[in-house]
C-alpha positions in Angstrom: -15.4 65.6 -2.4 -15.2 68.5 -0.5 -11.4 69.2 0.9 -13.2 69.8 4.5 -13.3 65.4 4.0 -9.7 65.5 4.8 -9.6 65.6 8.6 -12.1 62.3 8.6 -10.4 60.9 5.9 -7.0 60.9 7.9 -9.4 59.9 11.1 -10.1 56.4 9.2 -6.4 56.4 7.6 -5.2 55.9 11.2 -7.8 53.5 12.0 -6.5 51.5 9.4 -3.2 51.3 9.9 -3.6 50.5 13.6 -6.1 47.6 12.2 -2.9 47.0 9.7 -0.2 46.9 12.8 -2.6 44.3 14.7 -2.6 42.3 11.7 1.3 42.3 11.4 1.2 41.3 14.8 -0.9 38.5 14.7 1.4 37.1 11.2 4.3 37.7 13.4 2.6 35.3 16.2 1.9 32.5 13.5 5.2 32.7 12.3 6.9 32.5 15.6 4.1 29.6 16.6 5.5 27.6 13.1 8.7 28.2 13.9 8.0 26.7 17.3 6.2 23.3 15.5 8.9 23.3 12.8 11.5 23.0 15.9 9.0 20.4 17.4 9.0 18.5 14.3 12.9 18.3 14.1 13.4 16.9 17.5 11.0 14.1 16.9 12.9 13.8 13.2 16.3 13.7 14.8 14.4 11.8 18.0 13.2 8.8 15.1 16.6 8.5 13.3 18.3 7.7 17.1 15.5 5.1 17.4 16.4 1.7 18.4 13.8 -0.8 15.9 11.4 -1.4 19.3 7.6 -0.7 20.0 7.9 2.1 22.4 10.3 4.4 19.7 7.6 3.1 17.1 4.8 4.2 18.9 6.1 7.6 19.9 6.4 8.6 16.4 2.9 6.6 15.2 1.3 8.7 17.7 3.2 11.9 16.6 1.9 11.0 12.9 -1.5 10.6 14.0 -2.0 13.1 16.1 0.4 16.4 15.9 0.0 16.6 12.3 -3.8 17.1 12.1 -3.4 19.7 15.0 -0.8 21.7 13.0 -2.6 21.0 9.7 -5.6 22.8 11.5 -3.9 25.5 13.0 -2.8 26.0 9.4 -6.2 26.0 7.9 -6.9 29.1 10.3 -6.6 32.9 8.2 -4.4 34.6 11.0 -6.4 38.9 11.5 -9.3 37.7 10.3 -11.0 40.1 12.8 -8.5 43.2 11.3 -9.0 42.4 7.9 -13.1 42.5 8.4 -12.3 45.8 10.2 -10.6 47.4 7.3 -12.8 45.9 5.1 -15.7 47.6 6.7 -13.8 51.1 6.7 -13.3 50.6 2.9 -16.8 51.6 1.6 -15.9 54.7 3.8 -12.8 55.6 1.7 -13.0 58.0 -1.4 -14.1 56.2 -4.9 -12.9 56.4 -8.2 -14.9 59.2 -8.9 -13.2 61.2 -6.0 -10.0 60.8 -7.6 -11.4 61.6 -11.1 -12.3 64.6 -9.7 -9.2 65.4 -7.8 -7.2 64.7 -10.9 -9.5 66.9 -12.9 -8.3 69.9 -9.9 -4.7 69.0 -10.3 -4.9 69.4 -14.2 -7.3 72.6 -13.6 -4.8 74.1 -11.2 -1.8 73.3 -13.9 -3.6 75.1 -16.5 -4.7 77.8 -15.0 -1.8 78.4 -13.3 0.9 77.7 -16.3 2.7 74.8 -13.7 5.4 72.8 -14.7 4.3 68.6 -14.1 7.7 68.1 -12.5 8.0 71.1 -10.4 4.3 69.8 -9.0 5.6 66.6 -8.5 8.5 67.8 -6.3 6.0 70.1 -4.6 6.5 72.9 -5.7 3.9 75.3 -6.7 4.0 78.9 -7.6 7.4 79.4 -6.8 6.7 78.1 -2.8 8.4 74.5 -2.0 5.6 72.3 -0.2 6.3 69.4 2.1 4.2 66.3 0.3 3.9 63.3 2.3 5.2 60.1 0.5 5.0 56.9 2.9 1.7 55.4 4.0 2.6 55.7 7.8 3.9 59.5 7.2 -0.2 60.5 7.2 0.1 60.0 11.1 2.2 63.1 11.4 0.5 65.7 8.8 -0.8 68.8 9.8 -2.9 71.5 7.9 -4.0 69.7 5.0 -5.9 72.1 4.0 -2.9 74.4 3.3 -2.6 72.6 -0.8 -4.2 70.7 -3.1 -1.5 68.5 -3.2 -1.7 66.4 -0.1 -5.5 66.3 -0.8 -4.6 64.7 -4.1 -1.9 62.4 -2.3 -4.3 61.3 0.7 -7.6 60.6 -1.8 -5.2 58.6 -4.2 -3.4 56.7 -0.7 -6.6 56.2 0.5 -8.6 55.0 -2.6 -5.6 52.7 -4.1 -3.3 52.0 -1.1 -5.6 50.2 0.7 -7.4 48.4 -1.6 -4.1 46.5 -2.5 -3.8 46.2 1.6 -7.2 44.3 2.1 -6.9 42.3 -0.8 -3.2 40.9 0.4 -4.8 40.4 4.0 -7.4 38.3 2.1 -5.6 35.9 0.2 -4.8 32.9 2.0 -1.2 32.0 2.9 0.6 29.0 2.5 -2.0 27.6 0.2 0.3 24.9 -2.1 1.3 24.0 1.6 -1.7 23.2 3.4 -2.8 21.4 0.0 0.5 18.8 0.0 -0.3 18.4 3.6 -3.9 17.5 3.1 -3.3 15.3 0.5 -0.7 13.5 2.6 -3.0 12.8 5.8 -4.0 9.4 4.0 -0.9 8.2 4.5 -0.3 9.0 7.8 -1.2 6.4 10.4 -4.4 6.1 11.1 -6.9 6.6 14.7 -7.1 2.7 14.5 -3.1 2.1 14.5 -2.8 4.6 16.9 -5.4 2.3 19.7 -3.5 -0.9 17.9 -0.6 1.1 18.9 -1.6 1.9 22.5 -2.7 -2.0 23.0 0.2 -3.4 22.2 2.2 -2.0 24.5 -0.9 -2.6 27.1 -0.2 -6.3 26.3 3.5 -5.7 25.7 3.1 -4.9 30.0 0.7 -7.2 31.0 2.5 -10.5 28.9 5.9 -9.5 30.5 5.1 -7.6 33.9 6.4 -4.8 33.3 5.9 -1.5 35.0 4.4 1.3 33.7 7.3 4.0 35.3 9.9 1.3 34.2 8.5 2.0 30.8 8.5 5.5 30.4 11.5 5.7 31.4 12.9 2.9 28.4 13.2 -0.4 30.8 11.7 -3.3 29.3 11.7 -6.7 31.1 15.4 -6.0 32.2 17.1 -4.5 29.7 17.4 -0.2 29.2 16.5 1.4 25.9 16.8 4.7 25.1 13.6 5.6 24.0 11.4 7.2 26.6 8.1 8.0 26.8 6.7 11.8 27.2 3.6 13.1 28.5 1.9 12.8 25.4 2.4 9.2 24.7 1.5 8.1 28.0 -2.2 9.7 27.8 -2.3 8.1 24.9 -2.1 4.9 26.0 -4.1 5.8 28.9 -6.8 6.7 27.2 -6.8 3.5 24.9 -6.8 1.2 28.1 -9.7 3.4 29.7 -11.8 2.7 26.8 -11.3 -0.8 27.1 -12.5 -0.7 31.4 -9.3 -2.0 32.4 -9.2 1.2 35.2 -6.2 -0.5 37.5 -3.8 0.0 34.1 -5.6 3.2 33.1 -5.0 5.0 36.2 -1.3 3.7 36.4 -0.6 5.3 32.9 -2.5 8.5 34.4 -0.5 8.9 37.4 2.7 8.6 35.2 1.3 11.0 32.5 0.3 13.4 35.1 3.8 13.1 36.9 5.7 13.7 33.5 3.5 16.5 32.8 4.6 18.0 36.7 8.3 17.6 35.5 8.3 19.1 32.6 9.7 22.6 32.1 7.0 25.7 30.8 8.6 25.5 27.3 7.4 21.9 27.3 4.3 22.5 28.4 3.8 25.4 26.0 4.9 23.0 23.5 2.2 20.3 24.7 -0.5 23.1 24.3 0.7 24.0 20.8 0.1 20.0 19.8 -3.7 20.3 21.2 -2.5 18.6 24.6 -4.5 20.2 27.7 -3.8 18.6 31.2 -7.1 19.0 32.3 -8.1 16.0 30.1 -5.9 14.3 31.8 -7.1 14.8 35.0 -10.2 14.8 34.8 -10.1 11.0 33.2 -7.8 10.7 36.1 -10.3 11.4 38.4 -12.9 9.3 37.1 -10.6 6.3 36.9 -10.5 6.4 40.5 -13.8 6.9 40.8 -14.5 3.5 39.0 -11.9 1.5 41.2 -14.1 3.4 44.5 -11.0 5.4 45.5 -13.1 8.3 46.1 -10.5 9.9 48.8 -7.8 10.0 46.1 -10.4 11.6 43.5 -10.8 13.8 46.1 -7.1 15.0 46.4 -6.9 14.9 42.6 -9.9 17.4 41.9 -8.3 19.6 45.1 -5.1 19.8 42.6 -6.9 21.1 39.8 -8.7 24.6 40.2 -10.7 24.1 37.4 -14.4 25.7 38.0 -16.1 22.5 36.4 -14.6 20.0 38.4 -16.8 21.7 41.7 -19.3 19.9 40.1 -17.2 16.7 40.1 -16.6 17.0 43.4 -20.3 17.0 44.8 -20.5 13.5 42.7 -17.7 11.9 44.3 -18.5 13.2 47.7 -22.4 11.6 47.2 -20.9 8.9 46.2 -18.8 8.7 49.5 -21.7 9.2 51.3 -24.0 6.2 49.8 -21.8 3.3 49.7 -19.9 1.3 51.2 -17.8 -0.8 48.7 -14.0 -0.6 49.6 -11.6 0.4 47.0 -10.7 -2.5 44.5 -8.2 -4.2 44.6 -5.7 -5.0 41.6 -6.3 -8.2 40.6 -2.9 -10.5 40.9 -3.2 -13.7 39.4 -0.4 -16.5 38.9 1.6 -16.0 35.6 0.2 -18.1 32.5 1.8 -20.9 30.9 2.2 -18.1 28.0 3.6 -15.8 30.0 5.8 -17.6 31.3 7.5 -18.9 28.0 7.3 -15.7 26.7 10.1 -14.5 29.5 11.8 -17.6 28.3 10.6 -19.9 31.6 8.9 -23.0 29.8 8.3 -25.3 32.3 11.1 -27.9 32.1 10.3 -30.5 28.8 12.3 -34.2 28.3 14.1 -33.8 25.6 16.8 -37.0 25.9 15.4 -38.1 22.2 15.7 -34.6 20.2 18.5 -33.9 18.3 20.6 -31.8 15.9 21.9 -33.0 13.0 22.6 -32.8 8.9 20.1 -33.7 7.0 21.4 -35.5 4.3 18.8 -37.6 3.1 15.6 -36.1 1.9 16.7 -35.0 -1.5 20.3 -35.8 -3.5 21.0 -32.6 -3.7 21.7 -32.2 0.2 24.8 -34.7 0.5 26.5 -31.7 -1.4 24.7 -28.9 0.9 22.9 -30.7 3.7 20.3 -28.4 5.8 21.5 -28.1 9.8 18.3 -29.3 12.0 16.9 -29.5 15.1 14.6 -31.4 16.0 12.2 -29.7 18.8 9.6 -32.3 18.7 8.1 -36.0 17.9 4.9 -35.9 18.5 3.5 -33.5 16.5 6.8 -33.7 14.5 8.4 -30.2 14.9 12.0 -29.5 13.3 14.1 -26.0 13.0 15.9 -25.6 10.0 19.3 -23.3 10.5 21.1 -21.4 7.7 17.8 -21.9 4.8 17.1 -18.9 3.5 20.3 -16.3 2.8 20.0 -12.1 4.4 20.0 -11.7 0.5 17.2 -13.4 0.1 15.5 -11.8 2.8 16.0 -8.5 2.0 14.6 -8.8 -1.8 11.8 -10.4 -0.2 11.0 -7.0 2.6 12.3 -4.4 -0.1 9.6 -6.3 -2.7 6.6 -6.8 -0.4 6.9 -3.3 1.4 5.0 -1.1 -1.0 2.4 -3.5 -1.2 1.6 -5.0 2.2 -1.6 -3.9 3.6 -1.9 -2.3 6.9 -4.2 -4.5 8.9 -3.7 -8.3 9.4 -5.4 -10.5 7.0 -6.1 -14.3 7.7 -8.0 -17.1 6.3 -11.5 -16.6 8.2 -12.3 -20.6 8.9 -15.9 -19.7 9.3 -16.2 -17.2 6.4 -14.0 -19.2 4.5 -12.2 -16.0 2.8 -9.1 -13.8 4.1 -10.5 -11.4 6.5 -9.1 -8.7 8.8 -8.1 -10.4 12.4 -8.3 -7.9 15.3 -6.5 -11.0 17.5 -3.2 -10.5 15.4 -1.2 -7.0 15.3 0.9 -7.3 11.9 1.2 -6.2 8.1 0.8 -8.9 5.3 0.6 -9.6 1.6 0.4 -12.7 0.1 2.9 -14.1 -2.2 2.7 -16.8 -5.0 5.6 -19.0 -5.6 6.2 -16.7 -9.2 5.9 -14.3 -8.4 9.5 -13.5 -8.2 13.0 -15.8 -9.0 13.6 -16.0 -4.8 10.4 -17.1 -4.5 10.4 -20.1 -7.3 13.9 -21.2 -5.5 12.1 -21.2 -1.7 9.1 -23.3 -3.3 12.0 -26.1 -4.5 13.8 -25.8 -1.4 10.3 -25.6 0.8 9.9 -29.3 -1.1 13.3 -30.7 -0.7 12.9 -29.4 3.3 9.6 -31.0 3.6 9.4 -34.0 1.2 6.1 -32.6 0.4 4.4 -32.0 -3.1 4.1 -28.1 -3.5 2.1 -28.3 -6.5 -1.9 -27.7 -5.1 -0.2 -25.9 -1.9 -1.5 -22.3 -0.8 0.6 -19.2 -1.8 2.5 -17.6 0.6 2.2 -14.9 3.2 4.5 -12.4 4.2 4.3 -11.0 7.5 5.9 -8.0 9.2 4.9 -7.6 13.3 3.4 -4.4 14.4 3.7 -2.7 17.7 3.8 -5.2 20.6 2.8 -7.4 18.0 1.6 -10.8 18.6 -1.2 -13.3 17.3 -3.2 -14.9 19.5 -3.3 -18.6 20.1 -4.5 -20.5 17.1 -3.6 -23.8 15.1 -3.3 -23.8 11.4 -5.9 -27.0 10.6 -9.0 -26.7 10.0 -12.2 -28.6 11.5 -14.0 -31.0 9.1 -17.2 -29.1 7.9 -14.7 -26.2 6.7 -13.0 -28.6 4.5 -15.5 -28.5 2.4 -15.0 -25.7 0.5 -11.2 -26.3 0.1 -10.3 -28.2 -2.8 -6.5 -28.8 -1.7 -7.7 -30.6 2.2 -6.3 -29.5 5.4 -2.9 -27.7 5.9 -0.9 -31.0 6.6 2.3 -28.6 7.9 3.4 -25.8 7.9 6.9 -23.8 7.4 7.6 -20.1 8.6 10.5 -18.7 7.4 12.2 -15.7 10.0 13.4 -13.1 7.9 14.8 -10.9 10.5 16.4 -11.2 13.9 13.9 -10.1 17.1 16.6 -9.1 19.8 14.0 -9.1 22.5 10.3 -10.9 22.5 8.6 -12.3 19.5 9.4 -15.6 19.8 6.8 -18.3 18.3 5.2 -20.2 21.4 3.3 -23.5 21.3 2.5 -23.8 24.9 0.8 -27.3 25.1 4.2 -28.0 24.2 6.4 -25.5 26.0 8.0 -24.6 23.2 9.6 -21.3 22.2 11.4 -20.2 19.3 13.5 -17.3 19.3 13.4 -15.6 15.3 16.8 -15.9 13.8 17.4 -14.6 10.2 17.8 -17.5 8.3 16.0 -20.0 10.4 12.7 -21.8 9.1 10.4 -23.3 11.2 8.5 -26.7 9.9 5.6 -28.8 12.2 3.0 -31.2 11.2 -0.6 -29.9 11.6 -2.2 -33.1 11.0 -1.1 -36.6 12.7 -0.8 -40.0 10.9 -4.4 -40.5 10.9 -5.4 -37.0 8.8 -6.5 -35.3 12.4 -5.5 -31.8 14.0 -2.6 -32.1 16.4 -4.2 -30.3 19.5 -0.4 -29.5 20.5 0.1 -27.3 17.8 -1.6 -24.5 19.1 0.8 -21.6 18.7 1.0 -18.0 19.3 3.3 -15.0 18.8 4.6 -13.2 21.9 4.3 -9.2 21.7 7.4 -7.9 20.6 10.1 -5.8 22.7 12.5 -4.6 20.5 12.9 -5.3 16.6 10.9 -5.8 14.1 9.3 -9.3 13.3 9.5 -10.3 9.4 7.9 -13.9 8.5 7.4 -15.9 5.4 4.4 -18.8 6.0 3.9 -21.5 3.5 0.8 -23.9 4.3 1.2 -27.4 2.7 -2.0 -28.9 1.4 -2.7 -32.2 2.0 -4.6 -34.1 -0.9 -1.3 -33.5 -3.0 0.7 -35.7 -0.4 -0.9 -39.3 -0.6 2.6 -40.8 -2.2 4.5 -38.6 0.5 2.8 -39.1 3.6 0.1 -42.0 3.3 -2.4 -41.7 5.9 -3.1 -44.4 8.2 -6.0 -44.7 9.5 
């Protein structure tokens, strides 16, 4: 290598280190971007730990889970300079080789021997008697001037430029924060999934629609009366916006929308930097917005919203809705407002009035010996089907075992009995974790199966095994009765379910109650209370009245224990007469 190289060799040296100073900048934009999630994150971890136990504070941080994570997890994924580190790499082949450095070594050892030079005089620059200036940084190469003047800073820039910057590219290469983007990976299973998220989202839809509430009394942590301090943001209220849309109900949609959209308007530039950083763009918003109205025929207001956004692709939006304007002449629809339901109505705890001159309270005393020393407290809601509340049955210590025990096994989505598959299945119609529980499977158990027969008079011998049920967001079940009809009895050696008992393991402060609104009766969850009615009447047939349901959920959080009672094990206890 000839020492006229040096001029083009310092040409491509500051190349590189301006390619090198890009690249710092973009690490030092990551870092201050994951400093800016990592702040994110600890608000919505300090945010959770303030959370009341209600539906909107659980969905907030479900959608957070689902959503934010992935984003970050993907911003992660993504080599920050790729572009400076492909532009360094491509100056590399241009850089001297090993054999240029052989070579200069080989000078440097020539000029020591021919000139009788001391190594460590050379190595403080000085040659010959004359003290040389010898550059030793990587940015001092910037600044050098007649290179030519010693062999020296040849040998310093050749071994700089051959060494130095292979170490550079290969640092920019590796990829950073590799054990960390591996745990997070390996993690995502257990965050909540895309179908808990829309679960999510439609149980507070029907969390609003079974209580009438109002979408800005929601955001803002009013629910049926009472104030909450959870509140919704921007992002959670596109979220369940977007879930409604899907589902064509376009009044609610564009409600959630307007109140999205407003949220967004009052939020400061941080916040909306912040939004951006979690994958959030307003446009979307809009833009489903816009087509919301355009689906209820409010085509003046999707006019007004497109005029709001300056977004080039919307001009072709516009020209729709304006055609659209121009051949029809529907009027804008109109939001449906029917009368309240029976269900909604004893949901806001509003049954329609009930005579109730022959139901009682009382001790029972008399079912078992064992209850003139500890008789159970009951009330007795019904006669016909036979319906009876049981206070004080099961202890908080018992309840607690039973939710510590069961949470690391119960399964996300609902499972029930399938009448027509005849097999536990997966029910859309019911928002709720289970797992099902045999009556050994632990000591608390075996002493609720005794005191489930002492309660009951039954036989528990052939009955089913338990099911323990905690109540998701808004969560609910839809009508139903326990029975079955007679070709699915069939298959089931033990009968029918002649009753059943459902044990409340928690307290709901607000919704949840269990409804049977034939009857209009509604049962508020207490901890401790136990719920028995008879499925079947005297004759062996289903009792029409004891369709029940479970209204969505305001604040707490709904634990249940449900033993069914067979029949065929009963004929001693409960003849049948037909």
């Amino acid at each position: 290598m000839s020492i006229y190289d040096l001029g083009e060799l310092l040409t491509h040296n500051k190349v590189l280190v301006n390619h090198l100073e890009a690249y710092a900048d973009k690490l030092q934009q990551r870092v201050d971007l994951i400093d800016s999630y990592v702040e994110i994150m600890k608000e919505k971890i300090a945010r959770a730990q303030r959370m009341d136990h209600d539906p909107p504070s659980s969905f907030s941080f479900m959608r957070h889970m689902q959503f934010d994570w992935p984003n970050i997890l993907w911003y992660l994924e993504q080599q920050p300079g790729e572009a400076q580190a492909t532009g360094i790499s491509l100056l590399h082949s241009d850089l001297p080789t090993t054999k240029d450095l052989e070579e200069t070594l080989n000078g440097l050892w020539r000029i020591q021997t021919i000139y009788n030079l001391n190594g460590s005089d050379m190595a403080k620059g000085l040659l010959m008697g004359v003290q040389h200036k010898i550059a030793d940084y990587m940015m001092e190469h910037d600044h050098i001037v007649n290179l030519e003047d010693h062999s020296l800073n040849y040998f310093h820039l050749v071994r700089h430029m051959h060494k130095d910057w292979a170490h550079v590219l290969e640092l920019m290469e590796q990829p950073l924060g590799k054990s960390q983007l591996l745990f997070l990976k390996e993690s995502r299973p257990h965050y909540p999934s895309a179908w808990d998220l829309e679960e999510g989202s439609l149980g507070i839809h029907r969390m609003q629609k079974t209580y009438q509430l109002q979408p800005k009394d929601m955001v803002r942590g009013l629910l049926d009366g009472v104030h909450h301090g959870t509140r919704f943001s921007t992002l959670e209220c596109f979220t369940v916006a977007r879930a409604i849309y899907k589902k064509h109900r376009y009044h609610d949609a564009v409600t959630w929308l307007e109140e999205t959209l407003s949220l967004y308007d009052q939020a400061s530039e941080q916040t909306k930097e912040n939004y951006q950083i979690l994958g959030f763009d307003v446009s979307q918003a809009n833009n489903l917005y816009i087509k919301g109205l355009m689906h209820l025929n409010r085509y003046k207001d999707a006019l007004k919203a497109i005029d709001r956004d300056p977004k080039p692709y919307l001009r072709r939006l516009r020209d729709r809705v304006e055609m659209r304007m121009m051949s029809t002449i529907d009027l804008p629809l109109e939001k449906p407002n029917p009368p309240l339901t029976g269900l909604q109505l004893c949901c806001r705890g509003g049954c329609p009035y009930r005579d109730m001159h022959r139901l009682t309270c009382s001790y029972n005393t008399t079912a078992a010996p064992f209850l003139r020393l500890a008789p159970f407290k009951t009330e007795l809601l019904s006669l016909a089907p036979y319906m009876v509340l049981y206070h004080d049955v099961i202890t908080p210590l018992e309840s607690l075992t039973l939710k510590n025990l069961s949470k690391p096994h119960m399964k996300r989505r609902a499972m029930t009995f399938n009448k027509q598959k005849l097999r536990p299945l997966i029910d859309s119609g019911r928002t709720s974790n289970s797992v099902w529980l045999t009556s050994h499977e632990n000591a608390v158990m075996e002493r609720l199966e005794r005191r489930v027969g002492v309660m009951t008079n039954f036989e528990m011998e052939n009955s089913e095994v338990y099911q323990l049920i905690n109540y998701g967001i808004g969560g609910h079940y839809k009508p139903h009765t326990d029975h079955f009809e007679t070709p699915q009895l069939e298959h089931r050696g033990g009968g029918d379910r002649i009753a059943t008992v459902l044990f409340y393991l928690s307290d709901v402060p607000q919704g949840g109650a269990t409804l049977f609104p034939r009857l209009n009766i509604s049962v508020q969850p207490r901890q401790g209370d136990a719920l028995l009615w008879y499925n079947l009447n005297d004759r062996g047939q289903g009792e029409i009245g004891t369709v029940h349901t479970s209204c969505p959920i305001i604040k707490g959080s709904k634990w249940a224990l449900v033993k069914w009672i067979d029949e065929l094990s009963q004929p001693f206890r409960r003849p049948c007469n037909r």
